[in-house]
DSSP file (Angstrom, degrees, kcal/mol; ACC not computed):
  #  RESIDUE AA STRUCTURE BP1 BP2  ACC     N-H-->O    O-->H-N    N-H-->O    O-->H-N    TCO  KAPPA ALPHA  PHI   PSI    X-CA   Y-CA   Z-CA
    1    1 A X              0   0    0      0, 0.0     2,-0.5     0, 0.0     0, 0.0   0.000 360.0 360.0 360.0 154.0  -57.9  -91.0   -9.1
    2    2 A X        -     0   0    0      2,-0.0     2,-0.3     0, 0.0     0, 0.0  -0.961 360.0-169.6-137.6 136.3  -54.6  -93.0   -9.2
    3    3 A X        -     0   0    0     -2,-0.5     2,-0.3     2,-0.0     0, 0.0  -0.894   8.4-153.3-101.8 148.1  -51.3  -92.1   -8.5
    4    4 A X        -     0   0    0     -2,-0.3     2,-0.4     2,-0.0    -2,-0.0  -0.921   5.9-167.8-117.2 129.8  -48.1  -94.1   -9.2
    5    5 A X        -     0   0    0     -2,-0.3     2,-0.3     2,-0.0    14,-0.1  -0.875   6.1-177.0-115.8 163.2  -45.2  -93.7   -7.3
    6    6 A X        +     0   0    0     -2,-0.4     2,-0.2    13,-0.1    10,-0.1  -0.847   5.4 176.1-161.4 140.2  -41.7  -95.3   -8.6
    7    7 A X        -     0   0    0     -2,-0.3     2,-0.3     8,-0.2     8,-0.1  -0.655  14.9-141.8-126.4 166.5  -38.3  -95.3   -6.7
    8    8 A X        +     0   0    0     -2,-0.2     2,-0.3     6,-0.1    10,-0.1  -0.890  22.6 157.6-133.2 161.1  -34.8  -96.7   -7.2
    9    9 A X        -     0   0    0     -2,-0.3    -2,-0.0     2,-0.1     0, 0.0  -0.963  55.2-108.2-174.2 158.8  -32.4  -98.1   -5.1
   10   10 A X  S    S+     0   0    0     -2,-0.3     2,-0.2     2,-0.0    -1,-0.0   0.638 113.2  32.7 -79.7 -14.2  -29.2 -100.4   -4.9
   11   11 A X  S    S-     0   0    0      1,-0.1    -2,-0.1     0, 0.0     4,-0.1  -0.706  87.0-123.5-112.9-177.9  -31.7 -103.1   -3.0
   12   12 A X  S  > S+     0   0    0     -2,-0.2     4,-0.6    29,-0.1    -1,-0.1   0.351 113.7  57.6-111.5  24.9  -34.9 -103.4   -3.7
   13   13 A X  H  > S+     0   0    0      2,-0.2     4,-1.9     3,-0.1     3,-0.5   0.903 103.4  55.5 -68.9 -43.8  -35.9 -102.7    0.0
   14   14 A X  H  > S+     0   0    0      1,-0.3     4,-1.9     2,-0.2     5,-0.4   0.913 115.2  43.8 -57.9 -51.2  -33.9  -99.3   -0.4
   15   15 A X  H  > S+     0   0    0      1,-0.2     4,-1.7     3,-0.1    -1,-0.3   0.951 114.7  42.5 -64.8 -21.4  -36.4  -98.7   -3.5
   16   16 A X  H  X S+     0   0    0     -4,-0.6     4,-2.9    -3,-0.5    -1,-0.2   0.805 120.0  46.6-107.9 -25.7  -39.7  -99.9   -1.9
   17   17 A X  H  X S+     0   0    0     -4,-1.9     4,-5.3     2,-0.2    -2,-0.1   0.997 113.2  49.0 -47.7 -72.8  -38.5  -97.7    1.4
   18   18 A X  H  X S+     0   0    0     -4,-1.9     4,-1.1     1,-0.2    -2,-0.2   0.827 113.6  52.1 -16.9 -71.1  -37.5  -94.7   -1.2
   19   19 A X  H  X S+     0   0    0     -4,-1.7     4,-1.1    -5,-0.4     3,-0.5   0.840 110.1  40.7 -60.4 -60.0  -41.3  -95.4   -2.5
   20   20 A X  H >X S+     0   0    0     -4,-2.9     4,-2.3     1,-0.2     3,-1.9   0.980 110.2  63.9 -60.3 -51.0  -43.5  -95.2    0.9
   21   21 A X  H 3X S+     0   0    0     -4,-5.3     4,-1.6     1,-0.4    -2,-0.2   0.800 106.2  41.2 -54.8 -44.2  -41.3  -92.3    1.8
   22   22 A X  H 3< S+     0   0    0     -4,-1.1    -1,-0.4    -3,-0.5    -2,-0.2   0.685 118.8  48.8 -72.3 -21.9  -42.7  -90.3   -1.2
   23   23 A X  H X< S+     0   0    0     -3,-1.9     3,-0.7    -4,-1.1    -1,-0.2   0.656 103.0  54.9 -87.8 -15.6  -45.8  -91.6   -0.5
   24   24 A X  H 3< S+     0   0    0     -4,-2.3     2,-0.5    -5,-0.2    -2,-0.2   0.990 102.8  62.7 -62.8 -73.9  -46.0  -90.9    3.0
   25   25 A X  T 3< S+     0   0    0     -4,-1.6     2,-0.7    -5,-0.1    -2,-0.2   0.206  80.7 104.7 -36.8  -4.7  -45.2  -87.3    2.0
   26   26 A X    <   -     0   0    0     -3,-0.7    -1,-0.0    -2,-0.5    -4,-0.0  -0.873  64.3-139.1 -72.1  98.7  -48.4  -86.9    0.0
   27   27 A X        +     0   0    0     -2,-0.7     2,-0.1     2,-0.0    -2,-0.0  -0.240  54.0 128.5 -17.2 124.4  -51.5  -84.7    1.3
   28   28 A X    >   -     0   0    0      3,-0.1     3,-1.1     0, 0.0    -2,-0.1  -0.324  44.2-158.0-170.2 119.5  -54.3  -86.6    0.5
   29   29 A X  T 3  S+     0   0    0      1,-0.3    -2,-0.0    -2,-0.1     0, 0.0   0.952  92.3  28.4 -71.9 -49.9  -57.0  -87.3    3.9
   30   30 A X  T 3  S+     0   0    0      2,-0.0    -1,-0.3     0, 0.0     2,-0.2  -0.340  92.3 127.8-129.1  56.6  -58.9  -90.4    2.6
   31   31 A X    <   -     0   0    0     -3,-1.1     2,-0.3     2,-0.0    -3,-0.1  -0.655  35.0-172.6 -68.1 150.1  -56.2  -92.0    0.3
   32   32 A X        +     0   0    0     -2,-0.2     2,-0.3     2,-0.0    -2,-0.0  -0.959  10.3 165.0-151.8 161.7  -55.3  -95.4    0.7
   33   33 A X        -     0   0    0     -2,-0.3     2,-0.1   -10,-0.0    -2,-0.0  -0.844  38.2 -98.6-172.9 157.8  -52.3  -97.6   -1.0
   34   34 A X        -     0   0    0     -2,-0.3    -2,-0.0     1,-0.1     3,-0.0  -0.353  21.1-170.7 -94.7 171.8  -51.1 -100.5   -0.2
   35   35 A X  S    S+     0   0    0     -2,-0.1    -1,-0.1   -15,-0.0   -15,-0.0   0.084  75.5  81.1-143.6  27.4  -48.0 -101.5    1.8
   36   36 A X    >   +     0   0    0      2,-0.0     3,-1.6     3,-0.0     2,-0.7   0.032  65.7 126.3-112.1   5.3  -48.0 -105.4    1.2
   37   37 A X  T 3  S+     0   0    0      1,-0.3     0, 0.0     2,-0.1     0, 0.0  -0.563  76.7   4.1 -96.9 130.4  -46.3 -104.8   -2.3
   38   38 A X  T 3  S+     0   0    0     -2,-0.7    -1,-0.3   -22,-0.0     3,-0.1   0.490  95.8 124.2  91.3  -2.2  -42.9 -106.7   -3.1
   39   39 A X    X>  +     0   0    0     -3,-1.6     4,-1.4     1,-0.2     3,-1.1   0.878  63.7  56.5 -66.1 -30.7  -43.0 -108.8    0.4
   40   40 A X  G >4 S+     0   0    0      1,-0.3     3,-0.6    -4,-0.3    -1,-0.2   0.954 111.7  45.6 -72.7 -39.4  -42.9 -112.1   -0.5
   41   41 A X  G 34 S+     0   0    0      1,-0.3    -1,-0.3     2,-0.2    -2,-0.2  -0.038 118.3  54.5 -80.9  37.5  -39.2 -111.1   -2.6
   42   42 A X  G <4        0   0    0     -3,-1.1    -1,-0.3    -2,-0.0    -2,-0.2   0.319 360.0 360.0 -48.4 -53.5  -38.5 -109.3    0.7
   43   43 A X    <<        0   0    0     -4,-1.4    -2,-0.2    -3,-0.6    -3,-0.1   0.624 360.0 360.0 -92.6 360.0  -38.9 -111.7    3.4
């Protein structure tokens, strides 16, 4: 299964923050997602 998560924000750190937070918040035991996405315009 795939889920999509999509956030807004005035940065786009505030959005990609926004975005893990809702994904944090999911039940799911052996999900996995990535947390590498949008770093390179980040750093």
């Amino acid at each position: 299964r795939v889920r999509n998560v999509t956030a807004r924000g005035e940065t786009l750190q505030e959005a990609r923050d926004r975005a893990y937070a809702m994904v944090d918040g999911v039940d799911w035991p052996q999900g996995f997602f990535r947390r590498d996405i949008g770093w390179r315009a980040l750093k």
